[in-house]
MIDOSE-1310 file (N, C-alpha, C; in nm, 2 decimals, decimal comma, always signed):
residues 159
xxxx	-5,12/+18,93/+7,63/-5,08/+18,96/+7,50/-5,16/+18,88/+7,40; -5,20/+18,93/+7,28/-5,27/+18,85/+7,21/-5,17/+18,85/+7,07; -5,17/+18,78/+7,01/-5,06/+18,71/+6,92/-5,15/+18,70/+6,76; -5,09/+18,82/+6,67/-5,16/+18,84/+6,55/-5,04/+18,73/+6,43
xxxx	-5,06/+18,64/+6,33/-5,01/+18,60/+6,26/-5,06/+18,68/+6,10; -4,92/+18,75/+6,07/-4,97/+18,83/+5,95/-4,93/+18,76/+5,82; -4,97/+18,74/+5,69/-4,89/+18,68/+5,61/-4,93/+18,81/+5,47; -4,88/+18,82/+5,42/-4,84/+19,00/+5,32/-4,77/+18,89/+5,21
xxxx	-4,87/+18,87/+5,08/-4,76/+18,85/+4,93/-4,79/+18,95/+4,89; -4,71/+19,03/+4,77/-4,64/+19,10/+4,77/-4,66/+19,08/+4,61; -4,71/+19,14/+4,50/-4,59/+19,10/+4,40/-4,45/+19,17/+4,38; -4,38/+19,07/+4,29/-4,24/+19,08/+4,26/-4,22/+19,20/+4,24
xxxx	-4,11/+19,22/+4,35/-4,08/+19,40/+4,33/-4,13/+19,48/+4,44; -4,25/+19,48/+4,51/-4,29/+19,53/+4,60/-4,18/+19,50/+4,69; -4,17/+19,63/+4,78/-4,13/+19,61/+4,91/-4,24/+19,67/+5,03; -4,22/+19,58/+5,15/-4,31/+19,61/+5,28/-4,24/+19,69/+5,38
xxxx	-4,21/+19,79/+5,39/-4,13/+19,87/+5,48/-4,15/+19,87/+5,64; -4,09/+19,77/+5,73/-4,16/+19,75/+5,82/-4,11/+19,82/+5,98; -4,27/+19,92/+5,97/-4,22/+20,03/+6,10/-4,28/+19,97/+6,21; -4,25/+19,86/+6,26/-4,38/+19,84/+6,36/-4,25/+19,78/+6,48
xxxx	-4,36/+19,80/+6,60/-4,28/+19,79/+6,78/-4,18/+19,88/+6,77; -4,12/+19,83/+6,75/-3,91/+19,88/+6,81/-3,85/+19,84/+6,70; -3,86/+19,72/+6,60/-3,79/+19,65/+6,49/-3,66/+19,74/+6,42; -3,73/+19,89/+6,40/-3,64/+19,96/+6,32/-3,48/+20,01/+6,42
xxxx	-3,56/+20,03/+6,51/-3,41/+20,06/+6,61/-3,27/+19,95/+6,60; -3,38/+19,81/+6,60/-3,27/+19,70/+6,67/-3,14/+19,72/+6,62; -3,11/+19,74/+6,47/-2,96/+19,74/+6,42/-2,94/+19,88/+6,41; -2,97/+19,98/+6,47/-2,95/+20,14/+6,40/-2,81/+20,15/+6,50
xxxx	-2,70/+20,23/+6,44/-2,56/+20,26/+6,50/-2,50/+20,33/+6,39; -2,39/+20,44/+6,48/-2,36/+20,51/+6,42/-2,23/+20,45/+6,30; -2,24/+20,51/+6,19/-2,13/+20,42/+6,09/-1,98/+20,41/+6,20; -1,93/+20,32/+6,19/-1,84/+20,24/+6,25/-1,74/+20,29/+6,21
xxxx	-1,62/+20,33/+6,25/-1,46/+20,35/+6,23/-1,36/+20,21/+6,21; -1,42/+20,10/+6,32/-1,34/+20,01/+6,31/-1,43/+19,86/+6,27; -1,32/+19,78/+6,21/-1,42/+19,63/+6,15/-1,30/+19,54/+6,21; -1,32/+19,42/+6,27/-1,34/+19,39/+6,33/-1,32/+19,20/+6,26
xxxx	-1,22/+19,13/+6,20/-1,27/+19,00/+6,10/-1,15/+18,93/+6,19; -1,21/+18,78/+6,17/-1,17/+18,67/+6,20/-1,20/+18,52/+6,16; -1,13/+18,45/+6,13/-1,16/+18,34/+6,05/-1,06/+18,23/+6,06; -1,10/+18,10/+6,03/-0,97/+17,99/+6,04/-0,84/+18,01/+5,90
xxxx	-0,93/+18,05/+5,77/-0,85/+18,11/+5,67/-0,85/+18,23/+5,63; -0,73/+18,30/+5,57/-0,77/+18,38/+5,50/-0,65/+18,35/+5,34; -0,70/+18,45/+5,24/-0,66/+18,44/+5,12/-0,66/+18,58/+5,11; -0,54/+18,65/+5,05/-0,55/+18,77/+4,99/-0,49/+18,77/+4,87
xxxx	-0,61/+18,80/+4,79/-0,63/+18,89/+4,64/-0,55/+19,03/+4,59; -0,48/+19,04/+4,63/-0,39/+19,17/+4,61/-0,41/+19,27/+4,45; -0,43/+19,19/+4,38/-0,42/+19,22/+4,22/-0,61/+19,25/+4,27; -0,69/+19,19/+4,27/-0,84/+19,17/+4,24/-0,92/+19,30/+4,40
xxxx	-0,80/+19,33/+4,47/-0,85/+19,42/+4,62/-0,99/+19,35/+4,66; -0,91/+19,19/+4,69/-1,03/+19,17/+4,80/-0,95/+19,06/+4,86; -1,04/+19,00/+4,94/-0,94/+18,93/+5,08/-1,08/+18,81/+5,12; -1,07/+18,67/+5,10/-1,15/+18,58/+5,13/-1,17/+18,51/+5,21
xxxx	-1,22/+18,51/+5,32/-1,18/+18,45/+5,44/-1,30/+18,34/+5,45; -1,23/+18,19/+5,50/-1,32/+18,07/+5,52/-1,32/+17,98/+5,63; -1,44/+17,95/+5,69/-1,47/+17,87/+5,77/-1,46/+17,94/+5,93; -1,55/+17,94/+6,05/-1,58/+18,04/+6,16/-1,55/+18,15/+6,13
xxxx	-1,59/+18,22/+6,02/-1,57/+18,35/+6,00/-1,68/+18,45/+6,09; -1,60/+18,55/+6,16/-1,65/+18,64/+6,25/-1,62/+18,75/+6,17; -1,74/+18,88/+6,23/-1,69/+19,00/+6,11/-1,76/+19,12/+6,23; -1,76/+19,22/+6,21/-1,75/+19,32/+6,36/-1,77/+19,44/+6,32
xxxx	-1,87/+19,52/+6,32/-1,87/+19,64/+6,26/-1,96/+19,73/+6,38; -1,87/+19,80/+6,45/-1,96/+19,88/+6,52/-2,01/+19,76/+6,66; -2,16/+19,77/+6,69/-2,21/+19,64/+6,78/-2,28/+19,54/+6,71; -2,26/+19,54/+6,59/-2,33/+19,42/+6,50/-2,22/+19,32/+6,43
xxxx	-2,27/+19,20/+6,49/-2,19/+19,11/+6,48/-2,24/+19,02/+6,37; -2,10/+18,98/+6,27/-2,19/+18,92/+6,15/-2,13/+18,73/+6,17; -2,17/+18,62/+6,15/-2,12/+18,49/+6,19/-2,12/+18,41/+6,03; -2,06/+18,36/+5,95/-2,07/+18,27/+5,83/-1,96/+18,17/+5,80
xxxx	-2,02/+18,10/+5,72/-1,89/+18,01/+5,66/-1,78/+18,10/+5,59; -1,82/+18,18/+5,52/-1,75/+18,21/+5,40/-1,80/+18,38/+5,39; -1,67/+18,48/+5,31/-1,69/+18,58/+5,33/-1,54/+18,67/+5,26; -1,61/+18,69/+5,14/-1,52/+18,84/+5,03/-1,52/+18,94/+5,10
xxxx	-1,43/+19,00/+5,09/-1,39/+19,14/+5,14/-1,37/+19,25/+5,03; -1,43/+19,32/+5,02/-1,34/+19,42/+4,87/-1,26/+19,54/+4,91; -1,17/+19,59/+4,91/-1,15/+19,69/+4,98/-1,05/+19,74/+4,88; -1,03/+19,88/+4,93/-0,96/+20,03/+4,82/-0,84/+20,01/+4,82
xxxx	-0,76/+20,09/+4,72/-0,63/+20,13/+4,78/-0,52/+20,11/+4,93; -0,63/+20,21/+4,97/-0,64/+20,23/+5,12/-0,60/+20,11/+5,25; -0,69/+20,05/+5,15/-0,72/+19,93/+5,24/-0,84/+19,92/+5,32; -0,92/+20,02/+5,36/-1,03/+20,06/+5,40/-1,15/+19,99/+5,30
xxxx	-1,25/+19,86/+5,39/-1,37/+19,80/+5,34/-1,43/+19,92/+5,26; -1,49/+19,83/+5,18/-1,61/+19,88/+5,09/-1,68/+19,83/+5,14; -1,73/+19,67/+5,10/-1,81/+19,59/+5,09/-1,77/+19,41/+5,12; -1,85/+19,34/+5,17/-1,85/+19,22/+5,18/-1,95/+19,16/+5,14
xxxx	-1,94/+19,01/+5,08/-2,00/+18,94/+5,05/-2,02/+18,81/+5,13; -2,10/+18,75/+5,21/-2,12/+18,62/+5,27/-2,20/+18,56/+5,22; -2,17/+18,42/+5,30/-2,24/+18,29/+5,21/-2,20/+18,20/+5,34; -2,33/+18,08/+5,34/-2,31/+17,96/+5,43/-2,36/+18,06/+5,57
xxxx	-2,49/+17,95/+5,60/-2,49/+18,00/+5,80/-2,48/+18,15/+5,82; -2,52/+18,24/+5,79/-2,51/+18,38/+5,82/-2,58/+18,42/+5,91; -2,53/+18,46/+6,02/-2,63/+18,51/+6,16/-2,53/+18,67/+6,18; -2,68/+18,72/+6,20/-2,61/+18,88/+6,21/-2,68/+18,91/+6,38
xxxx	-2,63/+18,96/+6,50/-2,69/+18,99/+6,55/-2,61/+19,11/+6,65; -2,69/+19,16/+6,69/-2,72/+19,30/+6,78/-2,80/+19,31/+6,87; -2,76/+19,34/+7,01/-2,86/+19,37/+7,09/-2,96/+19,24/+7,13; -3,09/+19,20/+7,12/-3,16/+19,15/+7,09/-3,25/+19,09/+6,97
xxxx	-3,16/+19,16/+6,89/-3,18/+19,15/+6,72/-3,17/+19,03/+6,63; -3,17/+18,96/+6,59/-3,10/+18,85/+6,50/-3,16/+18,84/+6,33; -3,07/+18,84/+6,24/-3,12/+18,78/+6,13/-3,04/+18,69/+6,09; -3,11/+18,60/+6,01/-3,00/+18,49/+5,94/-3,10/+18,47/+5,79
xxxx	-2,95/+18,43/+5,73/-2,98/+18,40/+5,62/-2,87/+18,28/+5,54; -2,88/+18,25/+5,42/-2,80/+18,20/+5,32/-2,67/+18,26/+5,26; -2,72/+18,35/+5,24/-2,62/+18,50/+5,14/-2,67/+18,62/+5,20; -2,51/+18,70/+5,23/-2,58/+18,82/+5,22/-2,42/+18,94/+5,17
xxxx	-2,50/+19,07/+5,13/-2,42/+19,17/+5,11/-2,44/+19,26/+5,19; -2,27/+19,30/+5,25/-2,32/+19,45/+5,29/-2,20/+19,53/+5,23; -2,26/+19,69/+5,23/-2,20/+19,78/+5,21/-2,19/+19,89/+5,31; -2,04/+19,89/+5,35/-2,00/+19,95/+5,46/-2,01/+20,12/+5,46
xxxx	-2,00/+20,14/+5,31/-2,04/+20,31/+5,29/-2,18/+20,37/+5,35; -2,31/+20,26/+5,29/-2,41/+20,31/+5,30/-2,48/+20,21/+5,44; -2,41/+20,14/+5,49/-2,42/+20,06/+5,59/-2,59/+19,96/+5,55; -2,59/+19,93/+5,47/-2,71/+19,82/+5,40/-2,63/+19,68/+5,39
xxxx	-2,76/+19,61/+5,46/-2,67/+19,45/+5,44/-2,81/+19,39/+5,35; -2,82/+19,31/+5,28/-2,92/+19,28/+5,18/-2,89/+19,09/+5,18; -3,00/+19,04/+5,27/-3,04/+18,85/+5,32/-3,12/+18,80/+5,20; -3,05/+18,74/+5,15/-3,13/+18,67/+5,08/-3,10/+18,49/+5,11
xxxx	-3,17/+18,41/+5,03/-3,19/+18,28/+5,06/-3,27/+18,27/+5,22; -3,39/+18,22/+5,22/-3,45/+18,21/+5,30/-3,43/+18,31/+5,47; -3,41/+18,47/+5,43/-3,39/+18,47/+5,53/-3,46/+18,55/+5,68; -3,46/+18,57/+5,76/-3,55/+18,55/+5,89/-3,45/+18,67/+5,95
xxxx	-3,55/+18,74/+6,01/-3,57/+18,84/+6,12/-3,62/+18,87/+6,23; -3,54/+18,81/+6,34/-3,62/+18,81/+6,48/-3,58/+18,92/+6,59; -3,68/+18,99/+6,66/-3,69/+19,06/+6,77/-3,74/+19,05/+6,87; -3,70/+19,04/+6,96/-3,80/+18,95/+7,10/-3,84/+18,83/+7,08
xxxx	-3,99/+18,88/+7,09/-4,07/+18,74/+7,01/-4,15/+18,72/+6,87; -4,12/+18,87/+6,77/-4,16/+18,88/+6,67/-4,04/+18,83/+6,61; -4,10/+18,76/+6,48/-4,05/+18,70/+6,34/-4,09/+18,75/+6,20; -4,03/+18,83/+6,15/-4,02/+18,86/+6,03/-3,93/+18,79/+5,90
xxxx	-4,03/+18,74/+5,81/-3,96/+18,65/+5,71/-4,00/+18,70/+5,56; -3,89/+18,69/+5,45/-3,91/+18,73/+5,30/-3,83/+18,71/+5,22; -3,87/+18,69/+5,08/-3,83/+18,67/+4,97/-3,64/+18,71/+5,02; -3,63/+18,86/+5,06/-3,53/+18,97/+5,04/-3,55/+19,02/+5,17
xxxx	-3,45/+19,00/+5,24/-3,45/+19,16/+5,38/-3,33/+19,24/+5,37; -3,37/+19,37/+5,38/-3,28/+19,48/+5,35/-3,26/+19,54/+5,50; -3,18/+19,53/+5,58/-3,15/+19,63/+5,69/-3,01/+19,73/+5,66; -3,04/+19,82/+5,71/-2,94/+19,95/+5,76/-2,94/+19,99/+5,85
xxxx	-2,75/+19,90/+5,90/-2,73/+19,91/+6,02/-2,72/+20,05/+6,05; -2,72/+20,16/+5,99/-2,70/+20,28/+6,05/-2,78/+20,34/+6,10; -2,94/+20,29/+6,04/-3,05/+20,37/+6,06/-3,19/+20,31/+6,11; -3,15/+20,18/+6,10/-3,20/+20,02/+6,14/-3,34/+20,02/+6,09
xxxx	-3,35/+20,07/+5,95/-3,42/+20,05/+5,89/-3,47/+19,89/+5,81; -3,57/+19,84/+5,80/-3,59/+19,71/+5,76/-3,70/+19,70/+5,64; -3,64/+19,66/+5,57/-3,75/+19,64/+5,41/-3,74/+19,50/+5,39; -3,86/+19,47/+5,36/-3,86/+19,31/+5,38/-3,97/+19,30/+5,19
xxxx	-3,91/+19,20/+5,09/-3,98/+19,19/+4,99/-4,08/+19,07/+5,01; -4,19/+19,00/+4,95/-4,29/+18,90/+5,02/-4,28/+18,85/+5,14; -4,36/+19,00/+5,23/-4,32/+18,94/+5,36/-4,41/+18,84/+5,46; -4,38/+18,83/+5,52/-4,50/+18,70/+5,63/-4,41/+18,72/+5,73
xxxx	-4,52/+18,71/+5,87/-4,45/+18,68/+6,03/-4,52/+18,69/+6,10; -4,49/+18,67/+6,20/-4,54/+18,67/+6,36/-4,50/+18,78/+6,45; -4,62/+18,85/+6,50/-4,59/+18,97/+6,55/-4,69/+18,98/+6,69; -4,59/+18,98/+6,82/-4,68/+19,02/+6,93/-4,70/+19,15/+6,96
xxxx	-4,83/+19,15/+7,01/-4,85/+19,33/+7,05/-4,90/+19,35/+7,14; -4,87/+19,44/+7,27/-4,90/+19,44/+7,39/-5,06/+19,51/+7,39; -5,11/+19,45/+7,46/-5,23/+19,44/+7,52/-5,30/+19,60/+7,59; -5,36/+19,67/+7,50/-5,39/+19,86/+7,57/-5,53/+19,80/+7,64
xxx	-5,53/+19,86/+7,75/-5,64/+19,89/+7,81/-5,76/+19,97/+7,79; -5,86/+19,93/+7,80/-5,96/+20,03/+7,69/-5,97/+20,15/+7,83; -5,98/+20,25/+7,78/-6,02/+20,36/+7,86/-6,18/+20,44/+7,83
């Protein structure tokens, strides 16, 4: 295998849509019926419909697993998620998937989680890193804003 190191700036506002190996698959799953939270606290917001949960917070959506310190909940009437907000230690992973970041948002309608604060996207043995990474877990789509990484690529035989 020969080992390409790519580094992509970008200006502000561009995004790098990244179709390459398998990457786009890793988080793709059908939108999820059930979620899945756990945490040492929780706080419920009754008046404000959201619910705050802190410290080993686990979060469960489908086969993607989300890990943080800290973690908003907004949710309807219903009671049915909208959206969550994390912060602190964020590791999201799937399959052989992983990203981590600082902060992240996701929205359980359109199944988009959006890493910001330094955050990192690993598959196998590629690393994908940017300003911003946008995945959708439904479609396991990955948009990465100022991107840079490490990407191995298997080795074709000349014919």
């Amino acid at each position: 295998m020969r080992q390409l190191n790519v580094g992509l700036s970008w200006a502000i506002g561009m995004v790098f849509i990244l179709l390459i190996n398998d990457f786009p698959s890793a988080f793709a799953a059908e939108p999820a019926t059930q979620v899945s939270i756990s945490a040492d606290r929780l706080q419920l917001q009754g008046n404000r419909k959201q619910a705050v949960f802190n410290g080993n917070v686990r979060f469960e959506v489908g086969n993607t697993r989300f890990s943080c310190d800290r973690m908003v909940v907004q949710y309807d009437q219903t009671g049915a998620i909208g959206s969550a907000t994390a912060s602190g230690h964020i590791v999201i992973t799937r399959d052989d998937a992983r990203a981590e970041a600082d902060e992240a948002t996701l929205n359980l309608k359109t199944g988009v989680v959006i890493l910001r604060g330094q955050p990192r996207f690993t598959k196998d043995r590629n690393t994908l890193m940017g300003r911003v990474i946008q995945i959708n877990i439904h479609t396991g789509e990955v948009n990465v804003t100022e991107a840079s990484g490490t990407f191995i690529f298997p080795q074709t035989s000349a014919q």
